[in-house]
C-alpha positions as CSV (number, residue, x, y, z in Angstrom):
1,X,114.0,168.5,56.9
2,X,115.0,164.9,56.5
3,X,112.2,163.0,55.5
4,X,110.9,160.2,57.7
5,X,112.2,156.2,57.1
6,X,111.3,153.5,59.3
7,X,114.2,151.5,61.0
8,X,114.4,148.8,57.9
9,X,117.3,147.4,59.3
10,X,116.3,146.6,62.7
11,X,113.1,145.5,61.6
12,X,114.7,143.3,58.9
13,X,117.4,142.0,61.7
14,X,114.4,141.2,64.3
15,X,112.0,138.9,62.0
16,X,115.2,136.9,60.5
17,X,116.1,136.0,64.2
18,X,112.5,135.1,64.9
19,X,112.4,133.1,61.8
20,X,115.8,131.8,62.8
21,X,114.9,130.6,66.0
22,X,111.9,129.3,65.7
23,X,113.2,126.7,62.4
24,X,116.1,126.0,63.8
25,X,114.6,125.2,67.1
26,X,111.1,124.1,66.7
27,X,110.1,120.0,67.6
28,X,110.1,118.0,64.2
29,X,111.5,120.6,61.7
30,X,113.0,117.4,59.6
31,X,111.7,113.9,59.0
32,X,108.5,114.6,59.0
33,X,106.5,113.7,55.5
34,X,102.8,114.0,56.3
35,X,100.2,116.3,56.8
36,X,97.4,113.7,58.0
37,X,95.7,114.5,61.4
38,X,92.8,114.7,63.4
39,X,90.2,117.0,64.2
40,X,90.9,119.3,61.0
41,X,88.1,121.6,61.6
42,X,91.2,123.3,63.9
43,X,92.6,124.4,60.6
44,X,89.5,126.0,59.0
45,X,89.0,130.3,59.1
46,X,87.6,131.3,62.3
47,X,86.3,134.7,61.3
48,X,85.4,136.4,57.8
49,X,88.8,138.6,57.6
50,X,90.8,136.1,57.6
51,X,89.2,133.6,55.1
52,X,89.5,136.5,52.9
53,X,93.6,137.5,53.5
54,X,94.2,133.6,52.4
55,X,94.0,132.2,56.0
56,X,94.9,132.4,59.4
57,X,97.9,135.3,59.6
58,X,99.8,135.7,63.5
59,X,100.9,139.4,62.8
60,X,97.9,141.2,61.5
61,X,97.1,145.0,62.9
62,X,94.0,144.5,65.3
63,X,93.1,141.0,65.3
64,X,91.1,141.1,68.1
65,X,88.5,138.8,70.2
66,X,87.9,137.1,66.6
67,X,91.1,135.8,66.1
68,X,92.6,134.4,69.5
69,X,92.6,130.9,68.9
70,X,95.0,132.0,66.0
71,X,97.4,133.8,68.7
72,X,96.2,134.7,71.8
73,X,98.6,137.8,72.0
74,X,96.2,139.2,69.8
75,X,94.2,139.7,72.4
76,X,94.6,143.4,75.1
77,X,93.1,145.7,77.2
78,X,91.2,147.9,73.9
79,X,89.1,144.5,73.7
80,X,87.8,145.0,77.0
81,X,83.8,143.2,76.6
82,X,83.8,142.7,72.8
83,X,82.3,139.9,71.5
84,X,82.7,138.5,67.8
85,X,80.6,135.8,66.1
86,X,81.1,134.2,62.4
87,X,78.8,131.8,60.1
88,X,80.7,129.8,57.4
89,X,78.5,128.3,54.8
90,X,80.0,125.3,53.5
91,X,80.0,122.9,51.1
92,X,76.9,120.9,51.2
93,X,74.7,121.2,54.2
94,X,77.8,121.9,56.3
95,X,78.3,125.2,58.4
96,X,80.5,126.4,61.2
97,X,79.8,128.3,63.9
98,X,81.9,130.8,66.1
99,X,81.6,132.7,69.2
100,X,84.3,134.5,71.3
101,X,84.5,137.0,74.0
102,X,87.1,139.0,75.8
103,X,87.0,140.6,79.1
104,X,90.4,142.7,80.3
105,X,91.4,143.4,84.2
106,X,93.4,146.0,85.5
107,X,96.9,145.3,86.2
108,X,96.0,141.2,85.2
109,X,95.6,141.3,82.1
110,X,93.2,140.0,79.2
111,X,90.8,136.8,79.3
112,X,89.2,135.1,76.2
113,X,87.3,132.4,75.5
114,X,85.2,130.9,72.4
115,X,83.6,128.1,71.1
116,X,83.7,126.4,67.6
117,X,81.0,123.8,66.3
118,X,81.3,122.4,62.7
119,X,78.1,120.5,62.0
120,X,78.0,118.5,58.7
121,X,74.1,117.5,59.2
122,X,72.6,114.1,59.1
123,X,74.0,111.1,57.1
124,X,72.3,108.6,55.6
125,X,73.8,105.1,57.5
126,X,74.6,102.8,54.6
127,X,75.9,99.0,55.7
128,X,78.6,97.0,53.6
129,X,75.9,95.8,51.5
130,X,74.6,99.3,50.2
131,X,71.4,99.1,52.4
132,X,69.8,102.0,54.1
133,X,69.8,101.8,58.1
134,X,68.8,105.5,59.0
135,X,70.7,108.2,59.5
136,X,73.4,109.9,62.1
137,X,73.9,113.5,63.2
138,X,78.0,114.0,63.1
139,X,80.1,117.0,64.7
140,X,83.2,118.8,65.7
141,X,83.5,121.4,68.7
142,X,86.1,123.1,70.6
143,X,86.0,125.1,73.9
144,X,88.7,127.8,74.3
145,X,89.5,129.7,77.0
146,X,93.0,132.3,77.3
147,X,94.8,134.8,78.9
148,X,97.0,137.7,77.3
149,X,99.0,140.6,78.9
150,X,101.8,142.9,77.7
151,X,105.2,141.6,78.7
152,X,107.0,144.7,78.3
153,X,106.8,147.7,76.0
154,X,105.1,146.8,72.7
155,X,104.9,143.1,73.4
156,X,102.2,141.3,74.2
157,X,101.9,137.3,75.0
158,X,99.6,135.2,75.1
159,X,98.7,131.4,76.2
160,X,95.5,129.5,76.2
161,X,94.0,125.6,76.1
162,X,91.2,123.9,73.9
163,X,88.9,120.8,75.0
164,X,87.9,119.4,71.3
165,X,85.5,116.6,70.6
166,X,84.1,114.9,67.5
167,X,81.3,113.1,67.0
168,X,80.6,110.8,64.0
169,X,77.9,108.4,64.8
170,X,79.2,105.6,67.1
171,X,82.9,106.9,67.2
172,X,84.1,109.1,69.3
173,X,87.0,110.8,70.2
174,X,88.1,114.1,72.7
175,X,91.5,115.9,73.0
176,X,93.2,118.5,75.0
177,X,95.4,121.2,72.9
178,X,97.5,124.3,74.6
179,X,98.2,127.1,72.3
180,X,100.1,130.8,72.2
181,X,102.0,133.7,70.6
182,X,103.9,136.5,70.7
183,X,102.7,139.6,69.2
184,X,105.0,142.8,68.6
185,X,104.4,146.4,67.5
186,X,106.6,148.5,66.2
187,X,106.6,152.0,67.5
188,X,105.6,153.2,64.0
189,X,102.8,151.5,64.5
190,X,103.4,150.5,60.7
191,X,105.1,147.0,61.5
192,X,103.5,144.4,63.5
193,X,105.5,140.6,63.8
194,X,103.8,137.6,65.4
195,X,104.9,134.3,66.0
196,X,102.2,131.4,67.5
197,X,102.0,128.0,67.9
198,X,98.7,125.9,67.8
199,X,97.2,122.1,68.8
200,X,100.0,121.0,70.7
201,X,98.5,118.6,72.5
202,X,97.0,115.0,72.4
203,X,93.6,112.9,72.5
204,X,91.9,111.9,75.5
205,X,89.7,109.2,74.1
206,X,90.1,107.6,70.5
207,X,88.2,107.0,67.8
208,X,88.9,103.5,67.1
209,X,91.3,102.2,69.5
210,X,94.2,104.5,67.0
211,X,95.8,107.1,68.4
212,X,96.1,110.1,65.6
213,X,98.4,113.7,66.2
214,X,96.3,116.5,66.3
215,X,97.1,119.2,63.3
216,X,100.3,120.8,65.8
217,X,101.2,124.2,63.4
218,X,104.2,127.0,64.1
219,X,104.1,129.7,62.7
220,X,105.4,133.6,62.3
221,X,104.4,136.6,60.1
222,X,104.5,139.8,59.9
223,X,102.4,142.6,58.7
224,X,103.2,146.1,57.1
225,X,101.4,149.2,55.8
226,X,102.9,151.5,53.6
227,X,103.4,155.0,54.7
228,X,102.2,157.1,52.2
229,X,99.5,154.4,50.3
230,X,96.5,152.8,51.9
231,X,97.7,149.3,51.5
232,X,98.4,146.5,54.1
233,X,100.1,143.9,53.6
234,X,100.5,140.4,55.5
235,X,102.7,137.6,55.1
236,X,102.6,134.4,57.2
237,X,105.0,131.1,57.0
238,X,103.0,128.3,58.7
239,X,104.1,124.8,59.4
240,X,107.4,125.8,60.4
241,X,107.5,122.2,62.7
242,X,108.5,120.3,59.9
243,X,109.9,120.6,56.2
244,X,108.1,118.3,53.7
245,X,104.4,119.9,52.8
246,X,103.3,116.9,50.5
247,X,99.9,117.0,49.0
248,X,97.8,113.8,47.7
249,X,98.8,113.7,43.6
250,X,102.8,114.5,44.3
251,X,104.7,112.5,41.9
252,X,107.6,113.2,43.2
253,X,109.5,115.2,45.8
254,X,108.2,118.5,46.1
255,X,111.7,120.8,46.5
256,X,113.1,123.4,48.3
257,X,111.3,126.4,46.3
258,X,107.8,124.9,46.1
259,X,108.0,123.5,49.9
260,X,109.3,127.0,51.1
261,X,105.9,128.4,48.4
262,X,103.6,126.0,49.9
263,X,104.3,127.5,53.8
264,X,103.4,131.0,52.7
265,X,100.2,132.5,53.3
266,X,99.8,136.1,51.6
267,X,97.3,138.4,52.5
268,X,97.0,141.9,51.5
269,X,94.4,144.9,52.5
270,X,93.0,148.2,50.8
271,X,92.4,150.7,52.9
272,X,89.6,153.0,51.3
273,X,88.8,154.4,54.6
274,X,88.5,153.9,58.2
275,X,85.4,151.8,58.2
276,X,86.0,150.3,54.6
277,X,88.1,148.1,53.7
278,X,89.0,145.7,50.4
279,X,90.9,142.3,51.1
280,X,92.8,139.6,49.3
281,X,94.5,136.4,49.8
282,X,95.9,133.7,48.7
283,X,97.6,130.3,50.4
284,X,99.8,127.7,48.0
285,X,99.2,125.1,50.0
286,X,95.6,124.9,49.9
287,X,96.2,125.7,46.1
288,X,97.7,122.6,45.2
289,X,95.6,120.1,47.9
290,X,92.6,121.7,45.9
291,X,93.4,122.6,42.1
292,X,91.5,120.8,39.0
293,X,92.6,120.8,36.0
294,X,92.0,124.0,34.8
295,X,94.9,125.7,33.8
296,X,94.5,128.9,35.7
297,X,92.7,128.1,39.1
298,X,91.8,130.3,41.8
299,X,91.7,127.5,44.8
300,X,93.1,128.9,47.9
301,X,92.4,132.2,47.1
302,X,90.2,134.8,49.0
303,X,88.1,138.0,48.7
304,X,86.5,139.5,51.0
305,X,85.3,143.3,52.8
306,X,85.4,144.8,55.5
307,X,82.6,147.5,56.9
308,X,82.5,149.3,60.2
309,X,78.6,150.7,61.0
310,X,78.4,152.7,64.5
311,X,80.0,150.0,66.8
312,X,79.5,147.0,64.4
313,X,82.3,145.7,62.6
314,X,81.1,143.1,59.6
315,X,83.4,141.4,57.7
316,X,82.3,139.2,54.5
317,X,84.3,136.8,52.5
318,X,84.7,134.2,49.5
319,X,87.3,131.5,49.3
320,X,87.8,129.4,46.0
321,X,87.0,125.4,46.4
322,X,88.3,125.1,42.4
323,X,85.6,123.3,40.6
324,X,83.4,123.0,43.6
325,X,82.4,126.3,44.3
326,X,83.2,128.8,46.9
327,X,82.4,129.3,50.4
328,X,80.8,132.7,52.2
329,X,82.2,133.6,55.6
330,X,80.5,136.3,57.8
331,X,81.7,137.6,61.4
332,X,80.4,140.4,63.3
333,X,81.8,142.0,66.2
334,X,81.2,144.6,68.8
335,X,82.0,146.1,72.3
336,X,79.2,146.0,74.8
């Protein structure tokens, strides 16, 4: 009996043509040299899982309710009435919040929708002369709502919109943002690609009379577990919408190699059991914007478990802030 091999080459063949298509085709792959935009908070973790895999991934197996703003496709009929919520502690007194439900129809198809809130407490109002006037509350929140279907065979699609608003005393600002992704399984059930794009959109109102972009990001993975070893592993490119990645103490032009690193997000998953499971991550990127001066440092990496009790899914994780500490991540989610 011939022993049992996955299609390589076809797999191989499909995610170079997604990856070809989507750089050679996507809006501002060249030209563009920063990474400044509003309304960041759209870039933070929204669950536990994948804070700990390095980030947010577009291909991972089962992403579920939790991860729709991420790619919607995510999202079928198997997360018919499951509802998934997630605490970040952060740095400071700031936290953020999540909460997301989906609810599938017959024959229609699957609708989400979530909410975000990133609260960073009360400030003490200082004037240009270093006198106390008070204090302000300041926040950021998003509303999302989607819908996801299969298209045909083992892909599913997946659209959706975001109202945002931020809040930081007297200024102000809301925007509008579509978002949506293609998610593919192959019938191994080993090989999962995704591709998603996120924030395309622009601002209703303005802060101060400016108009900023809001953080747009393309991006495709894929995910793959080995046959005969309990390991997962996940690989994202983000930023495919334009080349140049700089961060703030570049001296000089980045390159090819370490602007091709910097787009990779890497994210890989023991699998002790069903209900048990061991991750780790890691994201360039977010290595470099965040790195001291030590000469081994651990920013932009992620740890992080995953435990299934009954019908409870919890899922805890640490990310590295370099010299400033770490932050804890929990999500919990459930079918009612």
């Amino acid at each position: 009996m011939k022993p049992y091999l996955p299609d390589l080459k076809h797999k191989a063949c499909t995610i170079l043509l997604i990856l070809f298509l989507l750089t050679g085709l996507s809006p501002g792959s060249y030209g563009q040299s920063s990474n400044e935009t509003v309304f960041g908070f759209l870039n933070v973790p929204g669950s536990a899982r994948t804070a700990a895999l390095g980030g947010e991934h577009v291909s991972l197996n089962s992403g579920g309710t939790a991860m729709f703003t991420t790619n919607p496709a995510y999202v079928s009929g198997v997360n018919h009435k499951e509802f998934s919520a997630s605490y970040l502690n952060h740095l400071a007194d700031i936290y953020m919040a999540n909460a997301h439900f989906s609810w599938h129809i017959n024959e229609i198809g699957t609708f989400s929708t979530g909410i975000r809130l990133l609260n960073y407490g009360n400030i003490t109002r200082v004037d240009s002369d270093g006198i106390e006037d008070g204090s302000f509350g300041s926040y950021d929140f998003s509303w999302s709502a989607a819908f996801s279907r299969t298209i045909f065979g083992n892909l599913q699609g997946g659209a959706g919109t975001r109202i945002i608003t931020s809040s930081y005393d007297t200024y102000q600002s809301t925007a509008i943002a579509l978002f949506g992704g293609l998610y593919y399984t192959f019938n191994d059930d080993l090989t999962h690609l995704g591709v998603s794009f996120r924030n395309l959109g622009s601002q209703l109102t303005l802060f101060d009379e400016t108009r900023e972009k809001l953080p747009f990001d393309l991006s495709a993975g894929v995910t793959h577990r080995l046959m005969h070893l309990p390991l997962r592993f996940n690989l994202t490119l983000h930023s495919l919408n334009r080349w140049d990645l700089p961060v703030f103490d570049d001296e000089e032009d980045p390159g090819i190699s370490e602007n091709l690193l910097r787009r990779m997000r890497f994210g890989t998953e023991i699998l002790f059991s069903d209900n048990f499971h061991l991750r780790l991550g890691y994201d360039h990127l977010k290595n470099q914007e965040l790195k001291g001066d030590r000469r081994i440092d651990l920013s932009g990496s992620g740890i992080g478990l995953g435990i299934e009790i009954r019908d409870i899914s919890i899922d805890l994780s640490r990310t590295s802030f370099s010299e400033t500490g770490g932050l804890f991540q929990l999500s919990l989610a459930t079918q009612f």
